[in-house]
N, C-alpha and C positions, 0 to 999 in steps of 0.2 A: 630231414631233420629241420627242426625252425630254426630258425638267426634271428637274434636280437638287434634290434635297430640301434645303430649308433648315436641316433640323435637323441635317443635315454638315458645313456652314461653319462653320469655326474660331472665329470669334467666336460661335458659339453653343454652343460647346463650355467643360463647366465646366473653369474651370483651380484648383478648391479644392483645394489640399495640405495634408496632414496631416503635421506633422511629428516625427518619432518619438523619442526620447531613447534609443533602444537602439540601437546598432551591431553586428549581426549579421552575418553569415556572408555576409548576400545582399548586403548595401554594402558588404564589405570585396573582393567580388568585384567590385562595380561599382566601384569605385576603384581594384583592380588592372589593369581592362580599360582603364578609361579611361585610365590612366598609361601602360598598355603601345601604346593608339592614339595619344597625343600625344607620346609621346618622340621625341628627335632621331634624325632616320635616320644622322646622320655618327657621332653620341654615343652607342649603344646602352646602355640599360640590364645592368649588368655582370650574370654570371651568377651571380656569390656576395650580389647583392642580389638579385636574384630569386630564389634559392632561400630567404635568408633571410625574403623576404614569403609564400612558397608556404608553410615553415616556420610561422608567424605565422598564416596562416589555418588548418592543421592544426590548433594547437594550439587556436586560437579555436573551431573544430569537439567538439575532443574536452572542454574546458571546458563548452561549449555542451550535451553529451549525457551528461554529467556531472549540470549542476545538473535535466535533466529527470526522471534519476535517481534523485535527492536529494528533489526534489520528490516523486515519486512516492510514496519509502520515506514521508516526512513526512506524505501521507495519511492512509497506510495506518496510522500511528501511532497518527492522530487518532481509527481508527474507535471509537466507545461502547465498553465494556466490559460492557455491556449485549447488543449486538449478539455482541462476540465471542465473551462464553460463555454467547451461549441455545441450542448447540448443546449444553448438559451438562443442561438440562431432561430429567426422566425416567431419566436416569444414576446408579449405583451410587457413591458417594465413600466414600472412606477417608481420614482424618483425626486426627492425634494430641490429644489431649482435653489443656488444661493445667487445671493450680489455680493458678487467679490471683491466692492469698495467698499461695502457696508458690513458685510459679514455676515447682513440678514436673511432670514431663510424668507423664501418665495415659496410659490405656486407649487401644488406636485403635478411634475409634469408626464404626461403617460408615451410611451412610444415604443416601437418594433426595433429588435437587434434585427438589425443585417447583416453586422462580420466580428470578430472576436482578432484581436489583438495582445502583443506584448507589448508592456515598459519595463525594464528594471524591475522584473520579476513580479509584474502587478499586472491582471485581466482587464482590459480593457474593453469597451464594449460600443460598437458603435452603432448607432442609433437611425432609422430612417427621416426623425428631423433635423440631420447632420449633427449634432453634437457627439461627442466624445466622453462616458461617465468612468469610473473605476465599478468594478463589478460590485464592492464591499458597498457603492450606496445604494443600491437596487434595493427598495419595500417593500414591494410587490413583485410576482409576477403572474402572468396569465399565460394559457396556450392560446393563441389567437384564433383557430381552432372553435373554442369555448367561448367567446365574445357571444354577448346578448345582445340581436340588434333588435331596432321597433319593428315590428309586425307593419307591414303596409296594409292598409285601407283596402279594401277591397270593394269598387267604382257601384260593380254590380248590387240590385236589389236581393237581398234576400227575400226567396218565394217561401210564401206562411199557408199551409192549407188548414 
């Protein structure tokens, strides 16, 4: 004859609940269900109350895929500035040069990132003619890569037949 495992009986079964402080989508449905199995069968729930709860949970839905949204962009805000523009390592910048007793704009000056830095939440970029810009004044950029140099001369005659 078979036996029943003891570890099936109810009372050995945990009954720890966790209780949650968010009311989501998945208890507002359990709540609609439940209302709609105990309702009076003489008294039906009207139809313009149950649309406006069917209503109610829509909007709870599209709230709900909203802040995951928001959430997401907020990340993505977060990432280093470090991180976002070590993709200009080895890149061609172009840059308006000021004088910082005059406040007047100079020369633009062109040069290679060789490392990426942080200040106080700002990308910093540093340059192979030693200077130090913020990333926000970069004009240009090139892949160095892409750079068009002059064609060298070539000594030899060209033979004409």
């Amino acid at each position: 004859m078979n036996t029943i495992d003891p570890s099936f009986y109810l009372k050995n079964q945990t009954t720890d609940r966790t209780p949650s402080t968010e009311l989501g989508k998945d208890e507002f449905i359990k709540i609609l269900m439940t209302q709609l199995q105990n309702q009076d069968p003489l008294n039906p729930m009207e139809d313009r109350d149950f649309i406006a709860q069917m209503a109610t949970f829509s909007s709870l839905e599209q709230m709900m895929n909203m802040s995951k949204s928001i959430d997401t962009l907020v990340q993505s805000q977060l990432m280093s500035p470090v991180i976002q523009y070590s993709h200009m390592i080895g890149k061609t910048v172009s840059y308006q040069d000021y004088d910082e007793e005059t406040g007047k704009k100079g020369d633009l000056i062109t040069a290679k990132v060789i490392s990426v830095s942080q200040s106080e939440g700002w990308a910093i970029l540093e340059l192979d003619n030693g200077e130090k810009i913020y990333a926000d004044s970069i004009l240009e950029i090139k892949d160095a890569s892409t750079e068009t140099n002059e064609p060298e001369e070539d000594d030899a005659p060209s033979q004409k037949e």
